[in-house]
C-alpha distance (Angstrom), angle and dihedral (degrees) to the residues before:
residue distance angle dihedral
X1 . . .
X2 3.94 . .
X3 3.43 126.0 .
X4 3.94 101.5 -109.2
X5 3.73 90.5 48.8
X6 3.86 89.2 59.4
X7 4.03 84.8 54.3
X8 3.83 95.4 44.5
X9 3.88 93.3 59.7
X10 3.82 89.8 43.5
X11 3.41 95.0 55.4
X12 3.62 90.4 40.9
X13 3.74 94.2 63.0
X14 3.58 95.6 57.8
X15 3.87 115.5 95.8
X16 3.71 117.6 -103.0
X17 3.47 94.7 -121.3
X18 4.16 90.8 51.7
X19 3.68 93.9 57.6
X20 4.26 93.7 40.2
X21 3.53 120.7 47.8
X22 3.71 122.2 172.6
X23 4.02 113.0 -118.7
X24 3.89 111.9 -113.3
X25 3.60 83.9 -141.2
X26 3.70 131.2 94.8
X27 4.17 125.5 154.2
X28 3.37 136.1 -151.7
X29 3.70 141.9 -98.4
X30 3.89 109.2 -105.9
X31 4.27 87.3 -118.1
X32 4.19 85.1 51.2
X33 4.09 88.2 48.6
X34 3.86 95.9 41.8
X35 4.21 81.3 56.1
X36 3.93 92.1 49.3
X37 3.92 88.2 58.0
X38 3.52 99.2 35.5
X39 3.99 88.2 53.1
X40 4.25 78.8 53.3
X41 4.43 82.7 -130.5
X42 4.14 76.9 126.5
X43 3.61 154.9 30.5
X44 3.87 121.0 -87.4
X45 3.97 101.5 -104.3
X46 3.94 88.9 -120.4
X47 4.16 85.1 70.8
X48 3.92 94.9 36.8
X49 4.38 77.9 59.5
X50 3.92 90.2 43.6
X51 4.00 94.2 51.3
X52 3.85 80.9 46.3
X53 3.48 101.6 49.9
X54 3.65 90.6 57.4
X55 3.73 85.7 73.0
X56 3.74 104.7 38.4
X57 4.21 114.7 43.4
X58 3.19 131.4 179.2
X59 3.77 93.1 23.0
X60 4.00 134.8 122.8
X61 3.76 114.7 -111.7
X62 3.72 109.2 -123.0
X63 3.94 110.8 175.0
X64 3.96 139.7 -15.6
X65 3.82 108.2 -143.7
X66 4.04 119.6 -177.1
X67 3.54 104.4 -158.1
X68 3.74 136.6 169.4
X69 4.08 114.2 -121.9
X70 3.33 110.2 -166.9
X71 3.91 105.0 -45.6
X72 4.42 97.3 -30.2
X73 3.79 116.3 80.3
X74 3.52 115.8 -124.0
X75 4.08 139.9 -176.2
X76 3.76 112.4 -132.9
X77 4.28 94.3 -149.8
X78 3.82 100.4 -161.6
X79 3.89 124.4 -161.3
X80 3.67 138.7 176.7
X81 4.18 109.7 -143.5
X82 3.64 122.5 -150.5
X83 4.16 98.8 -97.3
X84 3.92 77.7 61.8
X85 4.00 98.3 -113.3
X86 4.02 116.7 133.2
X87 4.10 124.9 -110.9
X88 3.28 123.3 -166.0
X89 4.04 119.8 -170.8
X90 4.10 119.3 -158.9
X91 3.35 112.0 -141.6
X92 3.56 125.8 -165.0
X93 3.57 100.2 -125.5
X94 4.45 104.2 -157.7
X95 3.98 88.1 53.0
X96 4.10 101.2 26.9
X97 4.07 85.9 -128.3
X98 3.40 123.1 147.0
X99 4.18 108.6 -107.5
X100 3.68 91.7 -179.2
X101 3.99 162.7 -32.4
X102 3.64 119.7 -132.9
């Protein structure tokens, strides 16, 4: 039997919700994130990229996401480094902190 038969019915005996899970993360609009800081519940996106650059240097800036994980608001502070591999930086978005850098 070939080889990529062998992984179909592996794969295939996995249930559907084992090999798909739904990401806890979903971002804002830029008009719903411009609200967020303007109601002052966050940090202005130019100190969420701050925090983050503290972490990642000598890197391009890419994109500033807010997004809601779960029930905390985060910004998702995306870079591009020099060997041309992509780093994104969670920031906690209520305190400016960084949560994380994957």
């Amino acid at each position: 039997m070939p080889f990529f038969l062998l992984i179909g019915f592996a794969l295939a005996s996995f249930p559907p919700e084992a090999t798909a899970q739904p990401s806890p993360l979903t971002c804002l609009s830029r008009q719903d994130m411009q609200g967020a800081v303007a109601s002052q519940g966050v940090v202005a996106p130019n100190a969420a990229v701050r925090a983050a650059r503290g972490r990642i240097a000598n890197a391009e800036l890419v994109r500033v996401r807010l997004c809601r994980h779960h029930e905390n608001l985060v910004y998702i502070v995306t870079f591009l480094r020099r060997d041309g591999r992509v780093a994104p930086v969670t920031i906690d978005a209520s305190s400016g902190k960084v949560a994380s850098d994957r």
